[in-house]
C-alpha positions in Angstrom: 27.0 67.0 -9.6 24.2 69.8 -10.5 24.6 73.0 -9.3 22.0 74.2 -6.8 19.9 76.9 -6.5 20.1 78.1 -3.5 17.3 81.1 -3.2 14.8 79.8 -0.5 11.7 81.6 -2.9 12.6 78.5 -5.4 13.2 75.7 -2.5 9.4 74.2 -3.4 9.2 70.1 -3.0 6.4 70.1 -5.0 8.6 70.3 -7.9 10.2 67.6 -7.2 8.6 64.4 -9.7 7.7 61.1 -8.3 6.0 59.3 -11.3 6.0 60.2 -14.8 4.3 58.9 -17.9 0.9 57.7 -18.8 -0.1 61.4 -19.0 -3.3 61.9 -20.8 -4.2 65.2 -22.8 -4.1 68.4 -21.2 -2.7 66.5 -18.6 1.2 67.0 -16.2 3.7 64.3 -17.6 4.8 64.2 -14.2 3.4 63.6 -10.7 5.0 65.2 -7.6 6.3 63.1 -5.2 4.8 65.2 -2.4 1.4 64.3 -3.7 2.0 60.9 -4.6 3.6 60.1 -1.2 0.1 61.5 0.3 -1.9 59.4 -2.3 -1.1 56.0 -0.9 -1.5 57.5 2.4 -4.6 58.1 2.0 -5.1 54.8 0.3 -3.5 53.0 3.3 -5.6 55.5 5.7 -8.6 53.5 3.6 -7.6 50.3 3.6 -6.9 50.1 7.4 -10.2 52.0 8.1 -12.0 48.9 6.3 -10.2 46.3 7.8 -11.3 47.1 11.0 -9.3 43.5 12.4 -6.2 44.4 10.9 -5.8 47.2 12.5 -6.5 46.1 16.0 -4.2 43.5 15.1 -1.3 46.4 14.6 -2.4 48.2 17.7 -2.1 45.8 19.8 1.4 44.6 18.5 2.5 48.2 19.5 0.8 48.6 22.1 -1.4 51.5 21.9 -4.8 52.6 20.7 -6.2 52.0 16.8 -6.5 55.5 16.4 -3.0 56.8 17.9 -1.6 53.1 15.2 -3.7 54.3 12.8 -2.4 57.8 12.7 1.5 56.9 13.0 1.3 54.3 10.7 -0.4 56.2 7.9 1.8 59.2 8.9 4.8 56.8 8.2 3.8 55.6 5.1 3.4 59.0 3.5 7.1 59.3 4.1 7.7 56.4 2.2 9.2 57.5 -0.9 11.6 60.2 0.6 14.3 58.9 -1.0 13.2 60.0 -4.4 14.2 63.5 -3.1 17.6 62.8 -4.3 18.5 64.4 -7.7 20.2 61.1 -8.7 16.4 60.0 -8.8 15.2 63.2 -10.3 17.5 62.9 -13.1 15.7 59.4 -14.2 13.4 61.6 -15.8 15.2 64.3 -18.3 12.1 65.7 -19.0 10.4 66.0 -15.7 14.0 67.4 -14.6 13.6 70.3 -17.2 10.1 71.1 -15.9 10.3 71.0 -12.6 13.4 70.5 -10.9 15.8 72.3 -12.9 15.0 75.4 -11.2 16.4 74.2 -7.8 19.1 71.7 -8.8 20.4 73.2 -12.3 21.7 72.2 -15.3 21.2 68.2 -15.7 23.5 65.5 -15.4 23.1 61.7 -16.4 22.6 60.2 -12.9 24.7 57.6 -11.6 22.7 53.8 -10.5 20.7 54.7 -7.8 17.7 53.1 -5.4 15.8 55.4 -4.2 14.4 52.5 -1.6 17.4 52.6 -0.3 18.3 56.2 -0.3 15.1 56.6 1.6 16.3 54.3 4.4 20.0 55.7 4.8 17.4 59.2 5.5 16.7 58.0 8.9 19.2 59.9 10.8 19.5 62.6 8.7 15.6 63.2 8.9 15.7 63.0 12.9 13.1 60.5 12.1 12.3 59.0 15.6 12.6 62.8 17.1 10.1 64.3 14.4 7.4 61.7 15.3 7.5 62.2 19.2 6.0 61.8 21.6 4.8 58.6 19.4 8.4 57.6 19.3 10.1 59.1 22.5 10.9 55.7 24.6 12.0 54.2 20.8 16.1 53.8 20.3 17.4 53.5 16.7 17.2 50.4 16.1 13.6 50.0 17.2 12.1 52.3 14.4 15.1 51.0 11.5 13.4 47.7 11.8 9.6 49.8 10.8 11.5 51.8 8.5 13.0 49.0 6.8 9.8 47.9 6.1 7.9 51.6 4.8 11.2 52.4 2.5 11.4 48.6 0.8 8.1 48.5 -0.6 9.3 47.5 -4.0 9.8 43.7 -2.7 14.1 44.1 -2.0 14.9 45.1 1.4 16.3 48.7 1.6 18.5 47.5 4.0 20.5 45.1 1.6 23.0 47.9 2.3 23.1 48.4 5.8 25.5 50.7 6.8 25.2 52.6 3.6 26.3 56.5 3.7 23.8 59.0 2.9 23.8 59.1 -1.5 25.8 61.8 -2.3 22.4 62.8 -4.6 20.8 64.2 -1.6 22.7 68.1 -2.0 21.4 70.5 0.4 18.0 71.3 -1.8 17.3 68.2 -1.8 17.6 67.8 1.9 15.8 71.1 2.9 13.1 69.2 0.3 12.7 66.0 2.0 13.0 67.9 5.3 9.8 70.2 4.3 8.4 67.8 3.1 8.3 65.5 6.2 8.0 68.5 8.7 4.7 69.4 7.1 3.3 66.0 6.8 4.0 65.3 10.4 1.4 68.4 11.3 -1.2 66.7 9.7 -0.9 63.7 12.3 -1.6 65.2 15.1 -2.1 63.9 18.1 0.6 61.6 18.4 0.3 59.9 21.7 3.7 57.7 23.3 4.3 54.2 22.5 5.9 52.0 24.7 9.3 50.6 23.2 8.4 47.5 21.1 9.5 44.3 21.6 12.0 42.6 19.6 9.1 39.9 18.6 6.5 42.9 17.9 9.0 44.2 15.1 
């Protein structure tokens, strides 16, 4: 396992990489996962603005307003590549690792199989997911938002939860935590306000 860095002056999630290659000249090879988490945010911000139908649709399954849906569920979808916080992830790019995150997580180390899908998902808990987005969330119990996160973390087309029950990867050391915490912490600000949601239904979900 890498060592870490743990001076908080270096503790800086934008270094950590969530795309690579494809660069162009005079161009990053990598992309942070910060910003690319808040690019299809704003694409799915977009996308629901347009589709005016869709959205009411949503709103009405939860049970609330299409702004106060609108904001959650973009809010949620900008967290939905958390998982790739993990140095197991960051160490699928060598070269990204030795510009960026070397500097927090050390010297690097061939990573062992990893999803990051489904790293993202075991995050709930850890994450105080359902607290952070209060009051949206407040009458929620676990289970209600797993079933919505199950759905923002396995965007790739395999559940995340194919490993329900799965402990937290042992790639997420503390940096990367305080990362993914930071990370989520700030995006929530950006959301406000968040107004309560009635518990959904089992059929809503």
């Amino acid at each position: 396992m890498p060592t870490s860095n743990t001076n908080v002056e270096w503790l800086d999630y934008r270094l950590f990489w969530g795309k690579t290659g494809g660069e162009q000249a005079g161009e990053p090879s990598w992309h942070p996962v910060a910003y690319h988490c808040l690019d299809v945010a704003a694409a799915a911000d977009a996308l629901l603005a347009v589709n005016p139908r869709k959205l009411a649709v949503l709103a009405r399954l939860l049970g609330t307003s299409k702004e106060n849906a609108q904001r959650l569920l973009v809010c949620l979808i900008a967290f939905h590549d958390v998982g790739k916080f993990s140095w197991h992830f960051q160490a699928k790019s060598r070269e990204a690792w030795g510009a960026s995150t070397q500097r927090l997580l050390g010297a690097y180390m061939e990573p062992p199989p990893s999803r990051h899908d489904v790293d993202g998902y075991a995050l709930q808990e850890t994450l105080e997911l359902r607290r952070r987005l209060e009051p949206a969330t407040a009458g929620w119990d676990g289970g209600d938002l797993a079933a919505v996160w199950a759905a923002i973390t396995g965007h790739h087309g395999q559940p995340a939860v194919d490993n329900v029950g799965r402990p937290l990867s042992a790639g997420f050391t503390s940096p990367c935590l305080s990362a993914a915490g930071e990370f989520t912490s700030d995006v929530r600000k950006m959301f406000e306000p968040l107004e309560a949601i009635e518990q959904p239904s089992v059929r809503n979900q």
